[in-house]
C-alpha positions in Angstrom: 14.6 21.8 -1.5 10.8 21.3 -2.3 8.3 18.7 -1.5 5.3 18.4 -3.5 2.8 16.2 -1.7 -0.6 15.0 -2.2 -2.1 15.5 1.2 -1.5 17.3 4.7 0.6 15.1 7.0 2.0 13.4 3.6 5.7 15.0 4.3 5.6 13.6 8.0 5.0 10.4 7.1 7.6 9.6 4.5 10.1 12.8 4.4 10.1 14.6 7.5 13.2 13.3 9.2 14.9 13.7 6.6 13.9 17.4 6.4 14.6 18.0 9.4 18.0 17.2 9.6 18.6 19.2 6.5 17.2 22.0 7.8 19.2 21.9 10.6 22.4 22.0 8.4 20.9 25.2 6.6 18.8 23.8 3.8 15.5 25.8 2.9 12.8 23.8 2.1 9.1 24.9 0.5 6.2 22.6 0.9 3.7 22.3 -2.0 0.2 20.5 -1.0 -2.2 20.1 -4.0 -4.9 18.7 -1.7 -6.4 20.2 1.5 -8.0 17.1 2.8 -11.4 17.9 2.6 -12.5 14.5 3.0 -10.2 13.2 5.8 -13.2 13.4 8.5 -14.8 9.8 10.1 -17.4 12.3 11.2 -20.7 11.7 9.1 -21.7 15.8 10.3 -18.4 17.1 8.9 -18.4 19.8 6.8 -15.4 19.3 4.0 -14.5 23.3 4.0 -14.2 23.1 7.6 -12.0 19.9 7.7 -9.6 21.6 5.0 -9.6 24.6 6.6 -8.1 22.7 9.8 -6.2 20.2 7.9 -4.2 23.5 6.4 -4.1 25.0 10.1 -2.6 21.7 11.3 -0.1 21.8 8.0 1.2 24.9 8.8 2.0 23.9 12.3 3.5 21.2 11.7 5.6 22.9 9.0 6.6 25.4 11.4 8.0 22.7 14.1 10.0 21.6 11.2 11.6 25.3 10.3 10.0 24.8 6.4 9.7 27.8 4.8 6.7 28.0 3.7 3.7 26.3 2.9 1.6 26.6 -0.5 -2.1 25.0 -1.0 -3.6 24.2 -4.1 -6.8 23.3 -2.7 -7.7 20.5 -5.5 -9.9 17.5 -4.8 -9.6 15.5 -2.3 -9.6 11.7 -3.8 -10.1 13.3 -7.0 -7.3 15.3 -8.3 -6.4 14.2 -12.6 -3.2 14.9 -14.0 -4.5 17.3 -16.1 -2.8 21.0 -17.8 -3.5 22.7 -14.5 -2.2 20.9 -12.5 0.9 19.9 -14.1 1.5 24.0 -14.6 1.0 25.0 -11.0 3.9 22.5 -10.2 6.1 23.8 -12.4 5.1 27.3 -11.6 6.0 26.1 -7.9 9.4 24.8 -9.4 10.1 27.7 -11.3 9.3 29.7 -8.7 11.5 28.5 -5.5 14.5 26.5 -8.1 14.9 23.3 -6.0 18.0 21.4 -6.3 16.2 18.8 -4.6 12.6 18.0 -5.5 10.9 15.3 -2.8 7.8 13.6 -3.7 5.4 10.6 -4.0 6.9 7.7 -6.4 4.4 7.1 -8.7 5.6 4.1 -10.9 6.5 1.7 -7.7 4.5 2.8 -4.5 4.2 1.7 -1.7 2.4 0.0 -0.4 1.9 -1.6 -3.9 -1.7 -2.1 -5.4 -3.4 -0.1 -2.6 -1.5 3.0 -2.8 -3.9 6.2 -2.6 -4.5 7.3 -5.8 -4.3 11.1 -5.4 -0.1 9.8 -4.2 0.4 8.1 -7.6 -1.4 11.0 -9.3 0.4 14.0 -7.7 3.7 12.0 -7.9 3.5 11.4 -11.9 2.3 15.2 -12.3 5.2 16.5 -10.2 7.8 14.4 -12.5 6.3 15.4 -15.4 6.5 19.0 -14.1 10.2 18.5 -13.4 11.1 16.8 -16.9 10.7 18.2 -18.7 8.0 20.5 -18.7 9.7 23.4 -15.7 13.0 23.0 -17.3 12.1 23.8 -21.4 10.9 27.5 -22.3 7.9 27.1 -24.5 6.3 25.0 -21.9 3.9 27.2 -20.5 5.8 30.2 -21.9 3.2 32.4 -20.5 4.2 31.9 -16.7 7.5 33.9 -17.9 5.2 37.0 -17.7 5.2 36.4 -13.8 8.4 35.9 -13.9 9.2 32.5 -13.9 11.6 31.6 -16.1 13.1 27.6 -16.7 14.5 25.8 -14.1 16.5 22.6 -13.7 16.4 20.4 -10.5 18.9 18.2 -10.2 17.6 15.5 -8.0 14.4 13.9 -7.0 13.8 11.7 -3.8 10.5 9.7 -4.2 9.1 8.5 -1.0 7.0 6.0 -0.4 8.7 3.7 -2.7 8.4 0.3 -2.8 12.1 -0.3 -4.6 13.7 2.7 -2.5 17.6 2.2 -3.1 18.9 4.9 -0.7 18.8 4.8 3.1 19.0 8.2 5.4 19.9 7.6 9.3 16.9 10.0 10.4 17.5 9.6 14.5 18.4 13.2 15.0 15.4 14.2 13.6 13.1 11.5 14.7 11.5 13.3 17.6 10.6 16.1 15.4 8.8 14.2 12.8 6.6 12.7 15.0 6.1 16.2 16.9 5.3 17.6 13.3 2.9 14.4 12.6 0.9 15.1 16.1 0.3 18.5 15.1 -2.3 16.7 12.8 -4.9 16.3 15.8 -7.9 16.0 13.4 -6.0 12.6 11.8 -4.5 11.4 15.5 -6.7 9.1 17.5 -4.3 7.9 19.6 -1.1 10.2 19.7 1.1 7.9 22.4 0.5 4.8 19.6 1.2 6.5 16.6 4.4 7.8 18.4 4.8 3.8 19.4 4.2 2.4 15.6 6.4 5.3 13.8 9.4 4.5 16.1 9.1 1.0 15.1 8.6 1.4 11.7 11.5 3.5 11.2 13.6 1.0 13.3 11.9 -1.3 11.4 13.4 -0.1 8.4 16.6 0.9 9.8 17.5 -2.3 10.7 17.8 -3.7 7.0 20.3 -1.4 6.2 22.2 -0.8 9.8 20.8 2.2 10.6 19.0 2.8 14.3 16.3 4.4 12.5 16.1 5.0 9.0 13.9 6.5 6.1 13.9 5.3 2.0 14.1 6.7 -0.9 14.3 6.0 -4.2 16.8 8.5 -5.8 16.8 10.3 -9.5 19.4 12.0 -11.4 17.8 14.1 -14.2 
């Protein structure tokens, strides 16, 4: 599996239970983040290269708790990444590079929340499509990265989080725990660790409870 997300503590938000338990039953996952979070600082004396510079620290923390494989930056803006050429080939030089069967990622067309969705989400989720259909599966698409070794690839499925129509359901309370363990690794973005652990547990029951699940995660599924 891969997950390409926008920013660090993205994955924990949407995903990470879900990862979890697929770990545990002997998936590998890679994690992909194009931004650092340079921005993601209330302090007006913050220095942007020292926030993303923690921001990655606390990502690969909280990657580790998780057993993800490993974590790859991309270091674009923060609140101002385009879906341009170079961006749309480092993801498929990401897919061509660790062949997902499973691609997760931010859904682009139908976010949520709707209207007020974080731009860099819906920007990094339409380049990541685009990057798995069909740009990383045809051979003249950036042709050169074959010189590095990275030849096609086809993933099979992609699970977009944060969707507002999300269609599938995943019981996540085995892994619950460890989510919010890998979302408190983000200190720099945690105010108040004992209510996010609070609100998370009730949003996930939350959601649970509309399809009979204790607690519960959503996704909207694709076949390509």
């Amino acid at each position: 599996m891969l997950v390409i997300a926008a920013h660090p503590d993205d994955m924990e938000s949407w995903c990470a239970g879900t990862l979890v338990q697929a770990i545990d039953a002997g998936a590998s996952v890679h994690l992909v983040l194009v931004i650092s979070g340079e921005h993601g600082s209330s302090d007006p004396q913050a220095n942007p290269a020292a926030v993303a510079s923690q921001r990655e620290q606390e990502a690969r923390r909280a990657a580790a708790l998780l057993g993800i494989t490993e974590v790859a930056f991309l270091q674009y803006g923060d609140g101002e990444v385009e879906d341009t050429r170079a961006l749309r080939r480092d993801l498929v030089a990401a897919l061509r590079r660790w062949c997902p069967v499973i691609l997760f990622t931010h859904d682009p067309e139908h976010p949520w929340p709707p209207y007020l969705t974080h731009r860099d989400h819906r920007i990094v989720g339409r380049a990541a499509l685009d990057a798995v259909y069909p740009l990383a599966r045809d051979h003249l698409a950036f042709a050169e990265l074959a010189q590095e070794g990275l030849t096609p690839h086809t993933i099979q499925e992609v699970w977009l989080f944060s969707s507002a129509v999300a269609h599938v359901a995943v019981d996540i309370t085995a892994g619950f725990d460890r989510k919010v363990a890998a979302r408190l690794e983000h200190t720099s973005q945690t105010p108040d660790p004992a209510a996010l652990a609070i609100n998370w547990r009730s949003r996930a029951a939350e959601i649970g409870a509309k399809v009979g699940l204790a607690l519960a995660e959503t996704f909207t599924v694709l076949s390509t």
